[in-house]
C-alpha positions in Angstrom: -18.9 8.7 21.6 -16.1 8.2 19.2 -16.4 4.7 17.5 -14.0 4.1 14.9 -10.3 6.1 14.2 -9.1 6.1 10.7 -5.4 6.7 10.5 -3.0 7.5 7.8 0.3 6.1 8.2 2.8 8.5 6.6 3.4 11.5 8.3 0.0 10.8 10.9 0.9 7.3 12.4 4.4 7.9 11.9 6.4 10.6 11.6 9.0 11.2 8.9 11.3 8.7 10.0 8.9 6.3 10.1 9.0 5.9 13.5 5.4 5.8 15.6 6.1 7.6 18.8 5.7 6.0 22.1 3.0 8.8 22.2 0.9 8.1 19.4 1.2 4.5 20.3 -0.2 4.9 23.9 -3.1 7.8 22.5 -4.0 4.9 20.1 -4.2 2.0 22.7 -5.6 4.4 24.8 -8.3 4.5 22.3 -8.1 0.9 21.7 -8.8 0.0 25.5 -12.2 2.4 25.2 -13.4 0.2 22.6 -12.7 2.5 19.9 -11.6 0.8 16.9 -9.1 1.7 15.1 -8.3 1.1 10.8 -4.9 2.0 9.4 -5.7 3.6 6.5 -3.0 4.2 3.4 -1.7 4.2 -0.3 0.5 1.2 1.2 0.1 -2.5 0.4 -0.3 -4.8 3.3 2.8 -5.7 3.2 4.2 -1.9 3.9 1.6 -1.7 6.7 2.4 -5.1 9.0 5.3 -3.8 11.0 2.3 -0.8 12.4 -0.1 -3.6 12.9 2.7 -5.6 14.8 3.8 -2.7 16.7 0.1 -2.2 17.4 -1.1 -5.9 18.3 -3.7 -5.2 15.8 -5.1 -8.9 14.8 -7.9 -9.7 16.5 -10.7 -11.0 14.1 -12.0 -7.7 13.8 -9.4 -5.7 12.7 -8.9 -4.8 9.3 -6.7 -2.3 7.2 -7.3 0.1 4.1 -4.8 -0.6 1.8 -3.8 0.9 -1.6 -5.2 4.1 -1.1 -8.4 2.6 -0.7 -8.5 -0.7 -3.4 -8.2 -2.9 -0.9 -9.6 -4.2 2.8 -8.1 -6.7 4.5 -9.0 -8.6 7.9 -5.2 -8.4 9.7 -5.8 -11.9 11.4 -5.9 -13.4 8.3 -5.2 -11.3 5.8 -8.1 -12.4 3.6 -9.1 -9.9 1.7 -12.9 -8.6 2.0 -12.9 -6.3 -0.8 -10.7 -5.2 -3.6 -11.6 -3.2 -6.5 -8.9 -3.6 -9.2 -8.5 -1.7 -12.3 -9.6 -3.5 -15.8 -6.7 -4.5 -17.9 -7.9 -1.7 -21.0 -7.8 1.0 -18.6 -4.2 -0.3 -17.3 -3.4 0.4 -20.7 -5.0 3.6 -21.3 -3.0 4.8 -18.3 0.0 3.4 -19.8 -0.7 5.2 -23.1 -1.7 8.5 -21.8 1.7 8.7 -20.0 4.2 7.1 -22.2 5.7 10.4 -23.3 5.7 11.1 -19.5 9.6 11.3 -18.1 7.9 9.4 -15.3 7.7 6.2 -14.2 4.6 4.0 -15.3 4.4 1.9 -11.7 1.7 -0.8 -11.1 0.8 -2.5 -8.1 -1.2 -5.3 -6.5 -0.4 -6.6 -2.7 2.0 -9.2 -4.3 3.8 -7.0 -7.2 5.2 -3.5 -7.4 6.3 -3.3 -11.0 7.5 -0.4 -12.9 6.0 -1.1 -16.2 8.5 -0.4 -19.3 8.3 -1.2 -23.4 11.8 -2.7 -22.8 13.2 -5.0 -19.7 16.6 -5.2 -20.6 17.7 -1.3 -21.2 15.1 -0.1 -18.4 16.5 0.5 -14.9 15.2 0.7 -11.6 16.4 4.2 -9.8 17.8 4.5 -6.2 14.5 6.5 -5.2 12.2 4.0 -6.6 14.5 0.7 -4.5 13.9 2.9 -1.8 10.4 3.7 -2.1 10.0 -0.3 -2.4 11.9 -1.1 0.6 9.5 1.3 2.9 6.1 -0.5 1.0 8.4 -3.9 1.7 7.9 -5.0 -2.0 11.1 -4.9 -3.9 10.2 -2.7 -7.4 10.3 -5.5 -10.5 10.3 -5.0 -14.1 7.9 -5.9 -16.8 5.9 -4.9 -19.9 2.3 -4.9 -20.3 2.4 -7.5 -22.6 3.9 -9.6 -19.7 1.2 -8.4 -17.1 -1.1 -11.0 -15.8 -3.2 -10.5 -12.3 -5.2 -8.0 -10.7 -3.9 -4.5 -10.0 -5.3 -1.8 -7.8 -2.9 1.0 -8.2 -1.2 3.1 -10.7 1.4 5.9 -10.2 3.7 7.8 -12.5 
């Protein structure tokens, strides 16, 4: 007997519209309703993931998510957060160092802040791709510098 479902949200839960068929939606509380339980599992913050967990009715006390491609667990009732492991400040910055001749994007995020980190604020600017890749993670894409950073942080991405 099947106990627990993992899913991926992009491009498993939903397809690449974003949209979660009315098919996958009935297989999962289909699934649901024979006590299988079911954990969305993604590179998303919390934040990108409540509209599934709405859609889903997924808050009872023991549901919880996989966030951040797997730096985070949260209860979905609540939204405490039962374990996190978060990267050390030095390696932030030996990330940040090996890239910085990188074309790329140094981005950094927690489940409060998507930053894109950059030596300079005021010439830096934030491209239509990376707004957009905010607005689906529903965290709008801020700039700052490492010297500015304060917090925990649980992903990296160039």
């Amino acid at each position: 007997m099947i106990k627990l479902v993992a899913i991926d949200i992009d491009g498993t839960l939903v397809n690449e519209e974003k949209i979660m068929t009315a098919k996958v939606k009935q297989t999962i509380h289909k699934a649901m309703d024979q006590g299988v339980k079911i954990v969305l599992c993604t590179g998303r913050p919390i934040a990108g993931i409540m509209p599934y967990l709405e859609e889903l009715e997924m808050f009872k006390e023991d549901d919880f998510v996989i966030s951040q491609n797997g730096a985070v667990i949260t209860r979905t009732d609540t939204r405490e957060i039962i374990e996190v492991w978060p990267f050390e400040k030095e390696m932030i910055e030996t990330i940040y160092a090996f890239g910085k001749d990188f074309s790329a994007e140094f981005l950094l995020m927690n489940e409060e802040h998507f930053y894109m980190i950059t030596p300079d604020k005021e010439a830096a600017e934030i491209r239509p791709e990376l707004q957009g890749e905010g607005e689906t993670v529903r965290m709008p894409v801020e700039l700052t510098s490492l010297a500015t950073l304060e917090g925990d942080y649980v992903k990296t991405m160039f």
